[in-house]
C-alpha positions in Angstrom: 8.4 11.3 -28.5 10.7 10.6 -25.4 9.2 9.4 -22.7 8.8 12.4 -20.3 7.2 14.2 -22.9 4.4 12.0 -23.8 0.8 12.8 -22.2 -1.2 11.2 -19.3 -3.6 10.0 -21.8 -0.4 7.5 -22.8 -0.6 5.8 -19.8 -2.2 2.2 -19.3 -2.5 2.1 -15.9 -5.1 4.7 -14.4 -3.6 5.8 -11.1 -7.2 6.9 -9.1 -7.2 3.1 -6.9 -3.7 4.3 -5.7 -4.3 8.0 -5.1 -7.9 6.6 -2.9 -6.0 3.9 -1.4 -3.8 6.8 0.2 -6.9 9.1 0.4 -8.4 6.1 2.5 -5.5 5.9 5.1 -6.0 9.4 6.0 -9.7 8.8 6.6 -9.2 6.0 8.6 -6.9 8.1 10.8 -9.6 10.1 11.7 -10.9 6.5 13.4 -8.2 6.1 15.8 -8.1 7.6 19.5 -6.5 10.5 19.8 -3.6 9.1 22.0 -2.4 6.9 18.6 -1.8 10.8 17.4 1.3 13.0 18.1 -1.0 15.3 16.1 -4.4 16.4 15.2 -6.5 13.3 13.7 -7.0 15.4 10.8 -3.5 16.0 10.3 -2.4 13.1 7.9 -6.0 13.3 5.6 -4.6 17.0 4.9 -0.7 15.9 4.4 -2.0 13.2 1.8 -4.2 15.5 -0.1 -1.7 18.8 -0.1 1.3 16.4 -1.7 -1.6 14.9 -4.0 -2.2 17.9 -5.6 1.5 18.3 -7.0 1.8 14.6 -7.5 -1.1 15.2 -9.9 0.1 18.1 -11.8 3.9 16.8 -11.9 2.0 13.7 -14.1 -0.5 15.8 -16.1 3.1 18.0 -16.9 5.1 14.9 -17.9 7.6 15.6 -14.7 7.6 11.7 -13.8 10.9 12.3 -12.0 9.1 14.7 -9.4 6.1 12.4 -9.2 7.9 9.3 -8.4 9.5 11.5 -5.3 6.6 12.8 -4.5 4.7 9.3 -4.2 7.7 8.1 -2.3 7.0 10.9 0.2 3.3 10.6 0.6 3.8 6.9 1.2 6.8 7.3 3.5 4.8 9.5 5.9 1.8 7.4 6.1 3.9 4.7 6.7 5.6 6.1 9.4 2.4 7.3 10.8 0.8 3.9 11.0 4.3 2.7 13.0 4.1 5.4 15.6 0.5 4.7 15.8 0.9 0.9 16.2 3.8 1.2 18.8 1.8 3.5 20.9 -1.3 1.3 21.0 1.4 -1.6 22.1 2.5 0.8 24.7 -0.8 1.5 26.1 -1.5 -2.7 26.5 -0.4 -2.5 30.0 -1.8 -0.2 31.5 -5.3 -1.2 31.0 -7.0 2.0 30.8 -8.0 1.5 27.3 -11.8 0.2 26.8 -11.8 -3.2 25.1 -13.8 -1.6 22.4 -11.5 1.3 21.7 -8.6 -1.4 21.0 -10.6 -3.2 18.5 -11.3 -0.6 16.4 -8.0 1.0 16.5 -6.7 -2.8 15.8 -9.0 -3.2 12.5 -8.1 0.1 11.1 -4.3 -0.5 12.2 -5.1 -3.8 10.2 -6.3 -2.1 7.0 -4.2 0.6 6.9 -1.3 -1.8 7.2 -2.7 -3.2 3.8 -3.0 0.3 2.3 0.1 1.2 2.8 2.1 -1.7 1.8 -0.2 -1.9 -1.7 1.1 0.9 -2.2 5.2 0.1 -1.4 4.7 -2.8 -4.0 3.1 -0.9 -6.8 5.6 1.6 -6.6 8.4 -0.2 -6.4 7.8 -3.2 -8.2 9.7 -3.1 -12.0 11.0 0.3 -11.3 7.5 1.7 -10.5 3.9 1.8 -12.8 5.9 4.5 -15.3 8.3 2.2 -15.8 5.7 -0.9 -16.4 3.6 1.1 -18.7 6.6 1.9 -20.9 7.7 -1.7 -21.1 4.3 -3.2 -22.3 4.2 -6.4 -21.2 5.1 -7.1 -17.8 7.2 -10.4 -17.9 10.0 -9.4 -14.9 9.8 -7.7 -11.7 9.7 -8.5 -7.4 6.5 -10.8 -7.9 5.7 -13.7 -10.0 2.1 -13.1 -10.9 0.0 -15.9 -12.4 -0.4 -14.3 -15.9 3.1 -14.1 -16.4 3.7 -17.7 -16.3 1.3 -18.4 -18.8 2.3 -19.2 -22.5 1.8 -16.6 -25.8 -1.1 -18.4 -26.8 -2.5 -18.8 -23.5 -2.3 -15.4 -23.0 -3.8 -14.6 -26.6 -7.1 -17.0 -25.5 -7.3 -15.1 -22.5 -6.9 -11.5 -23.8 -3.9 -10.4 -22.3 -1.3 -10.1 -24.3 -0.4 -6.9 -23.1 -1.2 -8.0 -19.6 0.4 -5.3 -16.7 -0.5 -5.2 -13.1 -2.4 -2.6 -11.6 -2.9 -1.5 -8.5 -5.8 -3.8 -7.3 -3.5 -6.6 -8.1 -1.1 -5.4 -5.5 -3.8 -4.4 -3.3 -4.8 -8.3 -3.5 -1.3 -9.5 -2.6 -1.0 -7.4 -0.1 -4.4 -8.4 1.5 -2.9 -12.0 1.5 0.2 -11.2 3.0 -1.8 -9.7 6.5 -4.4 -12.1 6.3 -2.6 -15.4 5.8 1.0 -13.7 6.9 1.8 -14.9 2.9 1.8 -14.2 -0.6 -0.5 -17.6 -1.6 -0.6 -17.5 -5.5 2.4 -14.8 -6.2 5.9 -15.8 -5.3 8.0 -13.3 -4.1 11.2 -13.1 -6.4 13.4 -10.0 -5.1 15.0 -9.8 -2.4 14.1 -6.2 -1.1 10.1 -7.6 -2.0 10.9 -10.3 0.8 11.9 -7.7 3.4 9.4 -5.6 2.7 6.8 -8.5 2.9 8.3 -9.8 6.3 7.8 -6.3 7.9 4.2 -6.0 6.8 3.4 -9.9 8.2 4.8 -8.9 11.4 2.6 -5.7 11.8 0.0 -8.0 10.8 0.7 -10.6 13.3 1.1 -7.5 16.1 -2.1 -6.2 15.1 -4.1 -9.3 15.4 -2.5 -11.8 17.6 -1.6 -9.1 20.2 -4.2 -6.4 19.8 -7.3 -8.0 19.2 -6.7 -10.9 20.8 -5.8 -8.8 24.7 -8.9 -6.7 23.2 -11.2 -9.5 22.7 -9.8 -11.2 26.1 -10.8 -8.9 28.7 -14.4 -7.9 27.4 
């Protein structure tokens, strides 16, 4: 059986943590002010849900190709989202109209999302994407040097994880680390494009709370 034939109930990883991880970005757009919108609040929640739905079927079909893109897209455009959202709220520090309330909230959801969203870069991208780990077994090479893959055969045996893959809470976890300590901590960051990507979301990060929160917390 070639891989694009075989069945969903093949895969190790389940996907629902990364299809509520993107559900949960569009709900927390619904949070933010509508001048962090050049759209309905409502607007990304439906855009995530509508590009679900194929996502979903293009798996359950074996068409892995056309739910790689599709995840791609979906991520792209609440990435970009978040950006415009964040440079707007930036935009609006000077004037001082904003309530000092209104920028906190909008800064912790900024803050979350930010995780979200880059959780989701890395466990797409990382090894060719969680198609590509599944068929591969054993994840011993890819952007991030996770703990479990240093350990030894019998290590791993003791441990029970010989077949040891990471999902997406593990990427979810890194990327926590990354906003909240502008680092990786435990999981060295191997690849170059990882790097980037993990220097982009520090600096959101550092936006979000050093300048946000911190004007926000200054003036109430």
């Amino acid at each position: 059986m070639t891989p694009a034939a075989q069945t969903p109930e093949t895969d190790v990883e389940p996907r629902w943590p990364a299809m509520l991880a993107l559900l949960a970005v569009g709900g927390l757009r619904l949070a933010l002010p509508n001048f962090l919108s050049a759209g309905p609040g409502w607007l990304v929640l439906v855009i995530v849900v509508v590009l679900l739905i194929p996502t979903v079927l293009a798996r359950r079909h074996g068409n892995h190709t056309l739910n790689q893109v599709l995840g791609y897209l979906i991520t792209s455009v609440i990435t970009l989202d978040m950006t415009w959202s964040l440079c707007l709220l930036i935009a609006a520090l000077p004037s001082h109209q904003e309530p000092p309330q209104t920028l906190l909230r909008s800064a912790g959801v900024l803050w979350i999302t930010n995780i979200l969203v880059f959780a989701s870069w890395y466990w797409r991208l990382d090894a060719g994407g969680p198609r590509a780990r599944e068929l591969r077994g054993v994840h011993i090479d890819g952007a991030f040097l996770f703990p479990q893959m240093t350990l030894d055969r019998e290590a791993k045996k003791a441990m029970g994880e010989e077949a040891w893959n990471p999902g997406f809470v593990d990427y979810l976890f890194l990327a926590f680390n990354t906003s909240t300590a502008f680092s990786p901590t435990d999981v060295p960051v191997l690849s170059r494009w990882a790097k980037l990507l993990m220097m982009v979301q520090a600096l959101i990060s550092f936006a979000t709370v050093a300048l946000l929160a911190a004007r926000a917390v200054n003036i109430l």
